[in-house]
C-alpha positions as CSV (number, residue, x, y, z in Angstrom):
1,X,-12.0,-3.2,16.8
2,X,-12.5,-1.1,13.6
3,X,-15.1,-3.3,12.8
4,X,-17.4,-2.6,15.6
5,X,-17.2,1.3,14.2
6,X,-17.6,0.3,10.3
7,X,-19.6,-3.0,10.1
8,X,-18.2,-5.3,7.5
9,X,-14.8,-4.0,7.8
10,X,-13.3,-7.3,8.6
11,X,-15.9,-9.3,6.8
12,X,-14.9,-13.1,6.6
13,X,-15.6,-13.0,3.0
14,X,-13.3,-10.2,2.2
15,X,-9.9,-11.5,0.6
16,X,-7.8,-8.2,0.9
17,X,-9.5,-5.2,2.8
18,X,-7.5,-1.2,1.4
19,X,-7.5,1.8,3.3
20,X,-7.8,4.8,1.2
21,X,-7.3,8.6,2.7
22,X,-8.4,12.2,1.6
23,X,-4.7,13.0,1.3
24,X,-1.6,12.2,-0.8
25,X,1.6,12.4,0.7
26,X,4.3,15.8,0.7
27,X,7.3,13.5,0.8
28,X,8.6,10.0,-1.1
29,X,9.9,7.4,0.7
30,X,12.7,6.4,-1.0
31,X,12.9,2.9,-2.3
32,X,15.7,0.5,-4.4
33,X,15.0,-1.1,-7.3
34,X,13.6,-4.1,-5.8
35,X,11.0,-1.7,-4.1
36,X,12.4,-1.8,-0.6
37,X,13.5,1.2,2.0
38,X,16.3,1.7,3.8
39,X,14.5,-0.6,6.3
40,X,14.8,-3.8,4.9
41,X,11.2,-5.5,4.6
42,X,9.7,-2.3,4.4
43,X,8.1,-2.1,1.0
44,X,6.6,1.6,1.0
45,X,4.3,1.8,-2.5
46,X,1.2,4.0,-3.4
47,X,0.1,7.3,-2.6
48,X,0.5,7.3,0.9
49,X,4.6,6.7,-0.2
50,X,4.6,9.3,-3.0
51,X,4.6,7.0,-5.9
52,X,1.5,7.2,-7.0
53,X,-1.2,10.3,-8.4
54,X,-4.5,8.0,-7.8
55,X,-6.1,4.7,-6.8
56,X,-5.6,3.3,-9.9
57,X,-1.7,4.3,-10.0
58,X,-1.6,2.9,-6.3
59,X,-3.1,-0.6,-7.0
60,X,-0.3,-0.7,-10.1
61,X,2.2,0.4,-8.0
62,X,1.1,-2.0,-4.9
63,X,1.0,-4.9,-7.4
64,X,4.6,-4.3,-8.6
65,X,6.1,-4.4,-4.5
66,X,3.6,-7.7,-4.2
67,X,5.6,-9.2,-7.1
68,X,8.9,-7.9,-5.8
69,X,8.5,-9.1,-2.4
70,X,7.4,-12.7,-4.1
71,X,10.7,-12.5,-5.7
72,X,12.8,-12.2,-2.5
């Protein structure tokens, strides 16, 4: 459906598609040391989550829950 409003959204050559917003976030989801919430599975990383100031401090951070969650 979202990619009848932006073409190429869900290109079949695309290997990972990110949504970026205008916005951070006024609150932190708080996460354990191996990255996950209070709701187990839910690995809340980047800006949206409050751990992160940019895109390039998000991918970091969204690279360190993909390792975490490889280690479970």
């Amino acid at each position: 459906m979202f990619d009848k409003k932006l073409k190429g959204f869900a290109d079949p050559d695309s290997i990972l598609t990110g949504v970026e917003t205008r916005s951070s976030s006024p609150v932190k989801i708080v996460r354990d040391e191996n990255f996950v919430s209070n709701i187990k599975g839910i690995y809340p990383c980047g800006e949206g989550a409050g751990y992160a100031g940019g895109i390039m401090s998000a991918s970091v951070d969204g690279i360190k829950c993909a390792i975490s969650i490889l280690k479970s």
